[in-house]
C-alpha positions in Angstrom: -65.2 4.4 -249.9 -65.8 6.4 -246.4 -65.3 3.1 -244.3 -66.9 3.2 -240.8 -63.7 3.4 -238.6 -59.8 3.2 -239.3 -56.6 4.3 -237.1 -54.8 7.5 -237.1 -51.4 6.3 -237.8 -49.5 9.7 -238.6 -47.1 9.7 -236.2 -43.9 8.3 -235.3 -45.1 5.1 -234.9 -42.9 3.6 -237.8 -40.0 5.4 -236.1 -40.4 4.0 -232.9 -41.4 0.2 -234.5 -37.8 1.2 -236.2 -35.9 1.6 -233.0 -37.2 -1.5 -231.7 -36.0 -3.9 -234.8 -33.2 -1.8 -234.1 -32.1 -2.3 -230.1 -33.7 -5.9 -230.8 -36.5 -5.7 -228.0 -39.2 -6.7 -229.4 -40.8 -8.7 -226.6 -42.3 -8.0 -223.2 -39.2 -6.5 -222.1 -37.8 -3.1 -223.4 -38.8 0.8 -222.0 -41.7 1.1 -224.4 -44.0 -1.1 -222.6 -43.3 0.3 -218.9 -43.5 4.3 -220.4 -46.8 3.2 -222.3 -48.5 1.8 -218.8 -47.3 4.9 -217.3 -49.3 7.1 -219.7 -52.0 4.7 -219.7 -52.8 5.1 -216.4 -52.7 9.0 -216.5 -55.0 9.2 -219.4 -57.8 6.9 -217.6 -57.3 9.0 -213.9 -56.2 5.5 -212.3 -52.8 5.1 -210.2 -51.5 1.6 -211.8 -52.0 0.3 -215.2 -50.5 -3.3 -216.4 -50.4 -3.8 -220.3 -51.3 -7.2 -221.7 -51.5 -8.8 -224.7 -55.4 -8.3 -225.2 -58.2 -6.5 -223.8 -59.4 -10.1 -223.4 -56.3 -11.1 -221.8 -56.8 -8.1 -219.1 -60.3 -9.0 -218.5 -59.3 -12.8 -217.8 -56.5 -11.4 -215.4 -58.8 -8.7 -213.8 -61.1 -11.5 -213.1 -58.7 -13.9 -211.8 -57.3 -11.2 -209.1 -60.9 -10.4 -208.0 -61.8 -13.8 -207.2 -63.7 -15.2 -209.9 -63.3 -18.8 -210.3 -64.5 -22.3 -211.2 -68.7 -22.4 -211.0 -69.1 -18.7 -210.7 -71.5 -16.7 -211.8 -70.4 -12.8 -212.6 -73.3 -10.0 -214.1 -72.5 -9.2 -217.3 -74.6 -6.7 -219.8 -76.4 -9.0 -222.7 -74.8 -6.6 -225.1 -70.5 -6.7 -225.2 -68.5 -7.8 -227.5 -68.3 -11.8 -226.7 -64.7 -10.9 -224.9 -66.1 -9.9 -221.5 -68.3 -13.6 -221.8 -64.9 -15.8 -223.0 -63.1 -13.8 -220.4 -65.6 -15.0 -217.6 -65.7 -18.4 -219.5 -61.8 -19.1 -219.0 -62.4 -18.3 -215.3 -64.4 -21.6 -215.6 -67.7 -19.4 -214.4 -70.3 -17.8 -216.0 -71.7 -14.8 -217.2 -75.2 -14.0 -215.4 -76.7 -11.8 -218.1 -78.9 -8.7 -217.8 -80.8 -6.7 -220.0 -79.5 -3.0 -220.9 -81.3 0.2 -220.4 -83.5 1.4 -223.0 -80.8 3.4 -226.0 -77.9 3.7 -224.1 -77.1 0.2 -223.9 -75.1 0.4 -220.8 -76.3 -2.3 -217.5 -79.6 -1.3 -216.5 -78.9 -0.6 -212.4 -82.2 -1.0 -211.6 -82.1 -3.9 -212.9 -79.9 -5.2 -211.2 -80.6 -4.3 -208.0 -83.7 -6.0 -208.5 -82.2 -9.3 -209.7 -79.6 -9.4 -206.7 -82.6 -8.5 -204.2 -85.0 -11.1 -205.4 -82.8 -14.0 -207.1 -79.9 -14.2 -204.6 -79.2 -14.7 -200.8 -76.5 -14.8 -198.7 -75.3 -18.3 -197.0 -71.8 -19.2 -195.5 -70.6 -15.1 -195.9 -71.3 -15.9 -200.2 -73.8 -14.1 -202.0 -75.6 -17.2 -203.6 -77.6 -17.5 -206.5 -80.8 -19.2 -205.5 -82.4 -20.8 -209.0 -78.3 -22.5 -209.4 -76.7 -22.7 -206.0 -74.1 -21.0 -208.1 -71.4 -18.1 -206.1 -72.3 -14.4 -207.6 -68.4 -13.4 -208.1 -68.6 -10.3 -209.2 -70.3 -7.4 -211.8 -68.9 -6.8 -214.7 -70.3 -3.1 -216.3 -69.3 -2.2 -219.9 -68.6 1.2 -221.4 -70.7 0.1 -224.3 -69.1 2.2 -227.2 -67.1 4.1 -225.0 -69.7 5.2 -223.0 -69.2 4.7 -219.0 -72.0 3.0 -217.2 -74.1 4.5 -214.4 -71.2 3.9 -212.2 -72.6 5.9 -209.4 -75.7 3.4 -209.2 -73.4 0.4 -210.2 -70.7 0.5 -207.4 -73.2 1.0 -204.8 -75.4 -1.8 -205.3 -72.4 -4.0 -205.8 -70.9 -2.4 -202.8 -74.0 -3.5 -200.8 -73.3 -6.9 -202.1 -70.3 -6.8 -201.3 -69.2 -7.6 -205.0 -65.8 -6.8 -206.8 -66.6 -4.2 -210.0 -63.9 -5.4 -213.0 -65.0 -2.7 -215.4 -64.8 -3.6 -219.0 -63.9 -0.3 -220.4 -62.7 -1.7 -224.2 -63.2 1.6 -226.1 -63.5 4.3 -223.2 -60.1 5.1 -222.8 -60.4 9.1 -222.9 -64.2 9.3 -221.6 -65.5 11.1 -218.2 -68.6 10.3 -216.4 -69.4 13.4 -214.1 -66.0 15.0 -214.8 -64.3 12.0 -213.2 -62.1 9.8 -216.1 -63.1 6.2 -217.1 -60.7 4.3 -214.8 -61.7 6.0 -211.4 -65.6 5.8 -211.8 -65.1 3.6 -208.4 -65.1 -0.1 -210.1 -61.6 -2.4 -208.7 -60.2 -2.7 -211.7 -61.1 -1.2 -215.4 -59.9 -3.0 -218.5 -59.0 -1.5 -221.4 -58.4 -2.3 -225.5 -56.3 -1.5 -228.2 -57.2 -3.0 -231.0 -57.3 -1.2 -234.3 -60.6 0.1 -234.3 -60.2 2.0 -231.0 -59.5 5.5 -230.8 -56.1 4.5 -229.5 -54.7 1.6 -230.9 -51.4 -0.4 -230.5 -52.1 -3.1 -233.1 -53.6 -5.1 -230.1 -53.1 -5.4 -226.7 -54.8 -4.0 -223.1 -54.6 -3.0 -219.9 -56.1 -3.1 -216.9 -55.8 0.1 -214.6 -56.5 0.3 -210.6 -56.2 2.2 -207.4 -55.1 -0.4 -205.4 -51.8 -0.9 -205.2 -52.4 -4.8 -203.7 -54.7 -5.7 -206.0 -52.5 -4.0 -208.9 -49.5 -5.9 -207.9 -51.5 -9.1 -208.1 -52.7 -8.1 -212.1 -48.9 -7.1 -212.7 -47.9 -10.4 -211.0 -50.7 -12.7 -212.8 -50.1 -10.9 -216.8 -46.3 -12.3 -215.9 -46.2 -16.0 -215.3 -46.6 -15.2 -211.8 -42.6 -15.5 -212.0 -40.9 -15.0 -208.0 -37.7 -13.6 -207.8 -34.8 -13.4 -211.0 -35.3 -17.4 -211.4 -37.9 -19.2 -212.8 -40.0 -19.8 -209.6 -43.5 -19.2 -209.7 -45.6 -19.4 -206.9 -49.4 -20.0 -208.7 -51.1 -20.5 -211.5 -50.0 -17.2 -213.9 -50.7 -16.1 -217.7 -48.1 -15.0 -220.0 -49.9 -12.0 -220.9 -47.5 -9.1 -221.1 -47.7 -6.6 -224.5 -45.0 -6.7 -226.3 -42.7 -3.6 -227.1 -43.9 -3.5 -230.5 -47.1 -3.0 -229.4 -46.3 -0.2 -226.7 -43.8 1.7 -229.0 -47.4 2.0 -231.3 -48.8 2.8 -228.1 -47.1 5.3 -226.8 -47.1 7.4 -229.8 -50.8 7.0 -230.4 -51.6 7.9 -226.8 -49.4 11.5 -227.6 -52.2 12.3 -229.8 -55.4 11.2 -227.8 -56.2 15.0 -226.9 -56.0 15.8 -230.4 -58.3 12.6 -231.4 -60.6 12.9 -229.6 -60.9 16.7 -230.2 -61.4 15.6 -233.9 -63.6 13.0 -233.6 -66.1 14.9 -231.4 -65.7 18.0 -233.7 -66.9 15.7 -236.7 -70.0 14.1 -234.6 -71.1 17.6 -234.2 -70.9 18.5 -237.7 -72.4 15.6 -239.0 -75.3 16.2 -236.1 -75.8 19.3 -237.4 -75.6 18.4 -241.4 -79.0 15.2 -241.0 -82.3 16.0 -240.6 -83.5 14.4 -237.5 -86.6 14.3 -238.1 -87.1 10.4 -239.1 -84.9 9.0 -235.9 -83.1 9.8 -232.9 -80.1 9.8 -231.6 -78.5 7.1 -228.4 -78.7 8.7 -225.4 -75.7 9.8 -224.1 -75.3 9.5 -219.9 -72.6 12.2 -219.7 -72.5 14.1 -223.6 -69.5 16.2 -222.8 -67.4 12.9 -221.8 -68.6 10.8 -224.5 -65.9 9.7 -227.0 -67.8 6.7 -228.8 -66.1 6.4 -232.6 -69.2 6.3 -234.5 -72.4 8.0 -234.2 -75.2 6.0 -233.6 -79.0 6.3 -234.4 -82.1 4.9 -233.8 -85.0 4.2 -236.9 -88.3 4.1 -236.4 -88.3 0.0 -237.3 -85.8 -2.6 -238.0 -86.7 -2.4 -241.9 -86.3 1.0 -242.0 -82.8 0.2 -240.8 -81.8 -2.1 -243.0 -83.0 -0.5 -245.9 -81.0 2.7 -245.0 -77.0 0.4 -244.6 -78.1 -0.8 -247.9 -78.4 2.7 -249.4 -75.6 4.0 -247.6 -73.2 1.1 -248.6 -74.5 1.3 -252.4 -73.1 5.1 -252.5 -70.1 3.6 -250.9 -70.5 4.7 -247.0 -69.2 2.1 -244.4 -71.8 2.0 -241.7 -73.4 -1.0 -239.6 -77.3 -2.3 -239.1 -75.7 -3.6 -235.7 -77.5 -6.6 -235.1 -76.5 -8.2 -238.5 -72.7 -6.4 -238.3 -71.8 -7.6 -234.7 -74.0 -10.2 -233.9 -71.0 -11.5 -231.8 -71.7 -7.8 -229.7 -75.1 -9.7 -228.8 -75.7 -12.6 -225.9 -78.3 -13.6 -227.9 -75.6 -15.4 -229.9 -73.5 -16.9 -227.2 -75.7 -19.7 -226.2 -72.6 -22.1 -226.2 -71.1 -20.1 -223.2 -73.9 -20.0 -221.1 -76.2 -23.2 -222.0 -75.4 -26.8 -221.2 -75.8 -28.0 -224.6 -75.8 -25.1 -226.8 -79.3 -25.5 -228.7 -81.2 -22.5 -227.4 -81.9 -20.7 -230.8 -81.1 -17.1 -231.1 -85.0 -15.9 -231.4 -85.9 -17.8 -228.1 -82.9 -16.0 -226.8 -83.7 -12.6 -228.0 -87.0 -12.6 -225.8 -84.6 -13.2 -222.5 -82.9 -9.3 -223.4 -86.2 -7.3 -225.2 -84.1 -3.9 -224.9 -80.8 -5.2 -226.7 -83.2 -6.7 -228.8 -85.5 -3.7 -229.9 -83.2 -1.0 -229.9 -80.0 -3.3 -231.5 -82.9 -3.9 -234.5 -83.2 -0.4 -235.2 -80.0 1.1 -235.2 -77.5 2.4 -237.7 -73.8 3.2 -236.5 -72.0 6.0 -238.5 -69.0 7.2 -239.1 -67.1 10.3 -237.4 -63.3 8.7 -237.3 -60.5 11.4 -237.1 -59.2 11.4 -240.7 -62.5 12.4 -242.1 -62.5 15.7 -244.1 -65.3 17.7 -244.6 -66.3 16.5 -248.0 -67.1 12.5 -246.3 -68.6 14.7 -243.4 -71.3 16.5 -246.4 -71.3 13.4 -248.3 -72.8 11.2 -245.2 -75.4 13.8 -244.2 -76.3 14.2 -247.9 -76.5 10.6 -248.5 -78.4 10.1 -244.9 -81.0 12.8 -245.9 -81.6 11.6 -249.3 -81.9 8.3 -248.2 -84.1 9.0 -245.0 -87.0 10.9 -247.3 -87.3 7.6 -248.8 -88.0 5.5 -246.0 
């Protein structure tokens, strides 16, 4: 079995999970943690980073410094992974989705500008939603796949609008847009994951990186019970959100070897590129190619059947890839109505006709692998498999 995506775990990390059992910190306190921020933030070319527990956890924190908060509304893309909606949703607002540009599956700016121009005005120094009455908090971009967003197009409308950018950057830790990193494309704050199936893992966890040393202090100040001083004094509201030292003694090993990672990974898309004929689909479009650092290689069929019929074939010759609207339907708002409608009941076809980009393009697409560990053989074997198959569509 060539599965679709698994961590590169062949480095010290049992040593350093060692010397923590060891020294007994284990917790949120311990050098690990406070090293692994350090590196976090060079890596994504911001000046701060706070690790939490979660990319989920950062988002909800990220939020919470911004100024989101009970009956808000904040623009979110209709496809994410259903994190950056629960994130808005434990804010007690909502998300205020909008479609995604045609294959690259990013927040269509135009799009936006539109919506804020025509469905929004401005009324006691508040950006207000007109159809709801409802506060537009902020925007909320995601690096879909580890892609950036049109960030350029992005922060300037929102800037217009005087709207907070909380960038939710799960899998882009390692991209450029323009030559600039992921976590100074000009948004507040960028959020960051490290589950297992991101380039750089820590078992779990997150982090949220920023310029502003203000607003950074209120993120480092939230993720930690919003403790004051040595005693247990807290001054608001805070969320015990800290990663543990397990997780950042993963961390900081894993994050010695992004160069090398992502070197790989990018190697391997270009081999397997090269190995398919193209001739029966195309490939996502790719806002800035030389930055991009997305974990699977994704395509586009002519038709929806001719997608699913192609998993099926890969999976029969044992090849873990994803029809992504049947693998991560929870990647798709069509699916959420219970965060965003009063009573839940909107079904998910009536929904799909709200988003018709996610919809067409999610129908026809096939994600494949290009992980690090790969050899050359799974690289032939995928391209072999892929042409085969593709003749017979």
């Amino acid at each position: 079995m060539i599965p679709l995506a698994v961590p590169n775990l062949t480095g010290r990390e049992s040593k350093y999970l060692q010397q923590c059992i060891e020294t007994t910190f284990v917790s949120s306190v311990g050098p690990f943690v406070t090293r692994f921020e350090k590196m976090v933030a060079e890596a994504a070319g911001g000046s701060m980073a706070a690790a939490t527990s979660a990319g989920t956890t950062g988002l909800h924190a990220a939020l919470v410094a911004v100024g989101v908060g009970q009956n808000d509304l904040v623009v979110l893309p209709s496809f994410t992974f259903i994190a950056s909606a629960n994130a808005i949703a434990y804010c007690g607002a909502s998300p205020w989705l909008l479609d995604v540009t045609a294959e690259s599956w990013t927040l269509d700016p135009a799009l936006l500008a539109e919506q804020l121009a025509t469905e929004t005005h401005q009324k006691n120094d508040c950006l207000v939603h007109k159809a709801t009455g409802r506060r537009v908090a902020a925007v909320m971009p995601v690096y879909t796949l580890g892609m950036p967003a049109d960030m350029d197009a992005i922060t300037k409308i929102a800037n217009d609008y005087n709207l907070p950018v909380v960038a939710d950057g799960a899998a882009a830790l390692g991209a450029t847009y323009k030559k600039y990193s992921s976590g100074s494309l000009g948004a507040d704050l960028t959020v960051y994951s490290f589950n297992g199936n991101k380039i750089v893992t820590a078992g779990g966890g997150g982090a949220v990186v920023g310029e502003d040393p203000e607003l950074m202090k209120l993120v480092c100040h939230l993720t930690t019970t919003a403790k004051v001083g040595e005693a247990y004094h807290h001054d608001r509201v805070g969320f015990n959100y800290r990663m543990t030292e397990l997780q950042g003694a993963i961390g900081l090993v894993q994050l010695s070897k992004l160069d090398y990672i992502l070197e790989k990974q990018r190697e391997n898309k270009r081999k397997l590129k090269e190995a398919i004929d193209t001739s029966r689909f195309r490939f996502r479009n790719i806002l800035n190619p030389e930055g991009d650092i997305a974990e699977t290689l994704v395509i586009f069929l002519e038709s929806a059947g001719q997608a699913r019929k192609l998993v099926a074939g890969m999976k029969k010759q044992g090849l873990g890839t994803k029809n992504l609207p049947d693998a991560i339907s929870w990647h798709f708002a069509a699916y959420w109505s219970h965060i965003f409608s009063e009573d839940g009941s909107s079904s998910v076809e009536s929904l799909k006709s709200r988003w018709k980009q996610s919809t067409e393009w999610l129908e026809r697409a096939v994600a494949l692998p290009v992980m690090v560990n790969m050899e050359d053989s799974a690289i032939d074997k995928v391209a072999e498999t892929m042409n085969r198959l593709c003749k017979e569509l």
